[in-house]
C-alpha positions as CSV (number, residue, x, y, z in Angstrom):
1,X,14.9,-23.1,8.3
2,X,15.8,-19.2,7.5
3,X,16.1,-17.9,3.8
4,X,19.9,-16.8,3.6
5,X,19.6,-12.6,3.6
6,X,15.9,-13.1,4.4
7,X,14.6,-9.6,6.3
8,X,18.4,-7.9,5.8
9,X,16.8,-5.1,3.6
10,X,15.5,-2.2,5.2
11,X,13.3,0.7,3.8
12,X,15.2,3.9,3.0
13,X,12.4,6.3,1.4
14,X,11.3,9.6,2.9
15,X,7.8,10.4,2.4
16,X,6.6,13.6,2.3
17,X,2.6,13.0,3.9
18,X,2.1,16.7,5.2
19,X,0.3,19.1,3.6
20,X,1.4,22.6,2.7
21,X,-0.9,24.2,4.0
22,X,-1.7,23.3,7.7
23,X,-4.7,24.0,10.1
24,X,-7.8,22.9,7.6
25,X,-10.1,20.3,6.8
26,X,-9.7,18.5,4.0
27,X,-12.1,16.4,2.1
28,X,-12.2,12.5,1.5
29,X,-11.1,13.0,-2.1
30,X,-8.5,15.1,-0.8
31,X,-7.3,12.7,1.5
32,X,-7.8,9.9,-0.6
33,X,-5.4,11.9,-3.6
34,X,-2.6,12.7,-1.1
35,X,-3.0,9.3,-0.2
36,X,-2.7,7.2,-3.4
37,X,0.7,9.0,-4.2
38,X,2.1,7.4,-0.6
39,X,0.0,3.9,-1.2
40,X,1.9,3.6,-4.8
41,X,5.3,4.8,-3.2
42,X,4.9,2.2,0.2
43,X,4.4,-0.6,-2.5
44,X,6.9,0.3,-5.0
45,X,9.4,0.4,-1.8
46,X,8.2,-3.1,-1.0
47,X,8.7,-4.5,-4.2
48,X,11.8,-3.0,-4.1
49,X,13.0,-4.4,-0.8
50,X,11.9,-8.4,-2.1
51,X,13.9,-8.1,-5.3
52,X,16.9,-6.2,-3.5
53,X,16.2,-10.0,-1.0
54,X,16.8,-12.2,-4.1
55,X,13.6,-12.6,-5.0
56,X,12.2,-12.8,-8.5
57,X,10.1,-10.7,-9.7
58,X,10.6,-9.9,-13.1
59,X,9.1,-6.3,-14.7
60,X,6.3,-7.5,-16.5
61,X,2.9,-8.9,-15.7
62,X,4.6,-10.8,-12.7
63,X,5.8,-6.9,-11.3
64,X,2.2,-5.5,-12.4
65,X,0.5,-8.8,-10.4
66,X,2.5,-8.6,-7.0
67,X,1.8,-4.9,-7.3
68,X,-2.1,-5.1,-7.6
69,X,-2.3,-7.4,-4.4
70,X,0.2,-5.1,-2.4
71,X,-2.2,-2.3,-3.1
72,X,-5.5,-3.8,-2.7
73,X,-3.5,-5.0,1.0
74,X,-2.9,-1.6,1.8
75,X,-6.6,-0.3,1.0
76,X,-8.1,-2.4,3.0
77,X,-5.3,-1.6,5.8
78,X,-5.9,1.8,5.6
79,X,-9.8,1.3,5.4
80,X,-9.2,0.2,9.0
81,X,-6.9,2.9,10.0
82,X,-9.3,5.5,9.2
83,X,-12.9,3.4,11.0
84,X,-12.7,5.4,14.0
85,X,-11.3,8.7,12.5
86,X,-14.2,9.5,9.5
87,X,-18.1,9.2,9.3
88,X,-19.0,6.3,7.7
89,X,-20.0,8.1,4.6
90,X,-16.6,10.2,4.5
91,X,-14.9,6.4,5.0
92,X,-17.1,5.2,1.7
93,X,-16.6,8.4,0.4
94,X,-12.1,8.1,0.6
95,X,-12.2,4.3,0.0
96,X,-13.8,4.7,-3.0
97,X,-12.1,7.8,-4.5
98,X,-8.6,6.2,-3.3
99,X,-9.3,3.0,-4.9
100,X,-10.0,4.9,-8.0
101,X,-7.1,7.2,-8.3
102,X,-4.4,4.3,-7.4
103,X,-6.5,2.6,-10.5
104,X,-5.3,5.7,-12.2
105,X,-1.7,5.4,-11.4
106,X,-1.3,1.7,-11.9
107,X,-3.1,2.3,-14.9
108,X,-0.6,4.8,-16.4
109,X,2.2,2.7,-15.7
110,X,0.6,-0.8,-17.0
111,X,0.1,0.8,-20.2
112,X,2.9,2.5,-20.6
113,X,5.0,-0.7,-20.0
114,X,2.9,-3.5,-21.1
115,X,0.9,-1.8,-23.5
116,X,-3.1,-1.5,-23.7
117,X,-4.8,-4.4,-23.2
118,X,-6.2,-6.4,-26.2
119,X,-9.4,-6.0,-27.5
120,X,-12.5,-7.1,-25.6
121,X,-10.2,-7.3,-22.3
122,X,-11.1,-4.8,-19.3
123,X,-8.7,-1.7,-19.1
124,X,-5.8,-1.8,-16.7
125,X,-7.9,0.5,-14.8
126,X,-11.1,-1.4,-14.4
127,X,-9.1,-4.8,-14.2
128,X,-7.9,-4.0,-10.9
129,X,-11.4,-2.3,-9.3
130,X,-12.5,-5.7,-10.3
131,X,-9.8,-7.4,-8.3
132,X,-10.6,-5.4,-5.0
133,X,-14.3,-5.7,-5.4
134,X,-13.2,-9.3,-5.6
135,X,-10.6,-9.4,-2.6
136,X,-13.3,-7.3,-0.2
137,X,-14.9,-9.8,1.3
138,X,-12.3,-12.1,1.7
139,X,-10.0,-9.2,3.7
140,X,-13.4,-8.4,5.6
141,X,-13.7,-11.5,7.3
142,X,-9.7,-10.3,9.1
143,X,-9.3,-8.5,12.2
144,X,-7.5,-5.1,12.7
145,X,-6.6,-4.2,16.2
146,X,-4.0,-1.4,17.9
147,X,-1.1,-3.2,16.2
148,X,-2.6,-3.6,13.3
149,X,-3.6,-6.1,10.9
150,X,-3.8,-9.4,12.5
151,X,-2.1,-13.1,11.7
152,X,-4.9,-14.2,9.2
153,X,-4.8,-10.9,6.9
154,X,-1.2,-10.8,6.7
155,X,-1.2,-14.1,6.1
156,X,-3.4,-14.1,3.3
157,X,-1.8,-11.4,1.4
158,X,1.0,-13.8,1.9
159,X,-0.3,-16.6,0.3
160,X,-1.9,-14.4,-2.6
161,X,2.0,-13.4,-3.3
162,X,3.3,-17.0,-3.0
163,X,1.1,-18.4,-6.1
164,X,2.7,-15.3,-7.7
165,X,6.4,-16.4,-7.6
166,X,8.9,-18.7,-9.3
167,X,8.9,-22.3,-7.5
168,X,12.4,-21.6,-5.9
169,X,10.9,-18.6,-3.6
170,X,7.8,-20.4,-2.5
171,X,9.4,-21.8,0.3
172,X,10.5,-18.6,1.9
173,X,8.1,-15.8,0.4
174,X,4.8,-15.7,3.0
175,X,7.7,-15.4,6.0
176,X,9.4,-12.6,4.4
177,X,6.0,-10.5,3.8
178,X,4.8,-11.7,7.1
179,X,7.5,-10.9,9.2
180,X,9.7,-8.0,7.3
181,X,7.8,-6.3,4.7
182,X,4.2,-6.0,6.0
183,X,4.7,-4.8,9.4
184,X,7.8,-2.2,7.7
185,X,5.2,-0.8,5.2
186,X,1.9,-0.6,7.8
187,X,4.0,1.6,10.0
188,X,4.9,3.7,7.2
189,X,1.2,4.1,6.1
190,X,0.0,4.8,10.3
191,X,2.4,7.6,10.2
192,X,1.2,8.8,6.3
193,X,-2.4,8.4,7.6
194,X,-1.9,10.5,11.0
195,X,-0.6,13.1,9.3
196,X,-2.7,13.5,6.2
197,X,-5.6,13.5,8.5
198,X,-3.9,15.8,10.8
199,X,-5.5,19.4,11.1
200,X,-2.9,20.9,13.5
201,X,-1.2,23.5,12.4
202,X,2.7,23.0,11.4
203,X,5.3,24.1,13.2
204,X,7.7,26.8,12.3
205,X,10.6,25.1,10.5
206,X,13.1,26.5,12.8
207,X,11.2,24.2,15.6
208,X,10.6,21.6,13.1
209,X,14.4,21.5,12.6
210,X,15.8,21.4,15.7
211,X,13.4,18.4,16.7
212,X,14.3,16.4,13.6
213,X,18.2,17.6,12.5
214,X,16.9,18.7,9.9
């Protein structure tokens, strides 16, 4: 049995994942900055799509809790896009610093919409390190292969999400990140990723234009 609508929403955001300046090396924590921007963006536009798909989630700690398990997804996602593309220590060296800076940004939104946290309670910040040093070996025990994450991962960032919505979604939720909204968003971060990475030089926009229609 389908969810009426389920899976009708497409994405409709352009991401800019190319750097200025073309032809160099850049660092992990360079990588990893340019990086968390697209990360935040590829989860706000999935959040965007389940609302826009009737479900609820409501801005609030509900919007702030689906949005810390999207991201923490996509971490480990992209900690297996990069295995074969970076030294292990330049791997450890961009997980890390990526993990911290989209700490930053969630962290700046959280308090700025649900205020600081109360006394004695970890920051927003160190709340949802704590989360993905939680989640690690759990998304570990996944495989990744050429089309990318496989049943079981997707699956569990499913269920994660389900505990996370109003009873009347339940039913339909883990289909709709399974099959629409995961495999949407990991192609948006394979493309992100290629070309962050990328050291080729860019082409002259007149080129660039005629290619794209631009």
């Amino acid at each position: 049995m389908e969810r009426p609508d389920a899976g009708l929403i497409m994405a409709n955001i352009r991401i800019k994942s190319q750097w200025f300046r073309s032809g160099a090396t850049r660092t992990p924590q360079q990588t990893a900055g340019a990086m968390a921007f697209i990360v935040w963006k590829v989860a706000q536009n999935m959040l965007k799509q389940m609302r826009s798909a009737h479900f609820d989630i409501d801005v609030g700690p509900q919007y702030f809790a689906f949005t810390r398990e999207v991201l923490v997804f996509f971490i480990h996602v992209l900690d297996r896009m990069v295995y074969e593309r970076m030294s292990a220590d330049g791997r450890a060296e961009f997980i890390t610093a990526l993990v911290r800076r989209v700490a930053e940004v969630l962290q700046d939104n959280e308090d700025t919409l649900l205020g600081m946290p109360a006394a004695g309670q970890p920051s927003h910040h160190d709340g949802f390190i704590d989360l993905f040093n939680e989640l690690a070996s759990h998304y570990a025990k996944f495989g990744y292969g050429p089309k990318g994450p496989d049943f079981a991962f997707v699956r569990y960032l499913g269920h994660r999400i389900e505990g996370l919505m109003p009873e009347k979604d339940r039913h339909w939720v883990v289909d709709q990140v399974m099959a629409i909204e995961v495999p949407e968003a990991v192609q948006m971060l394979q493309r992100a990723i290629q070309d962050v990475l990328s050291t080729e030089p860019r082409a002259p926009r007149a080129t660039r234009a005629a290619t794209t229609g631009d």
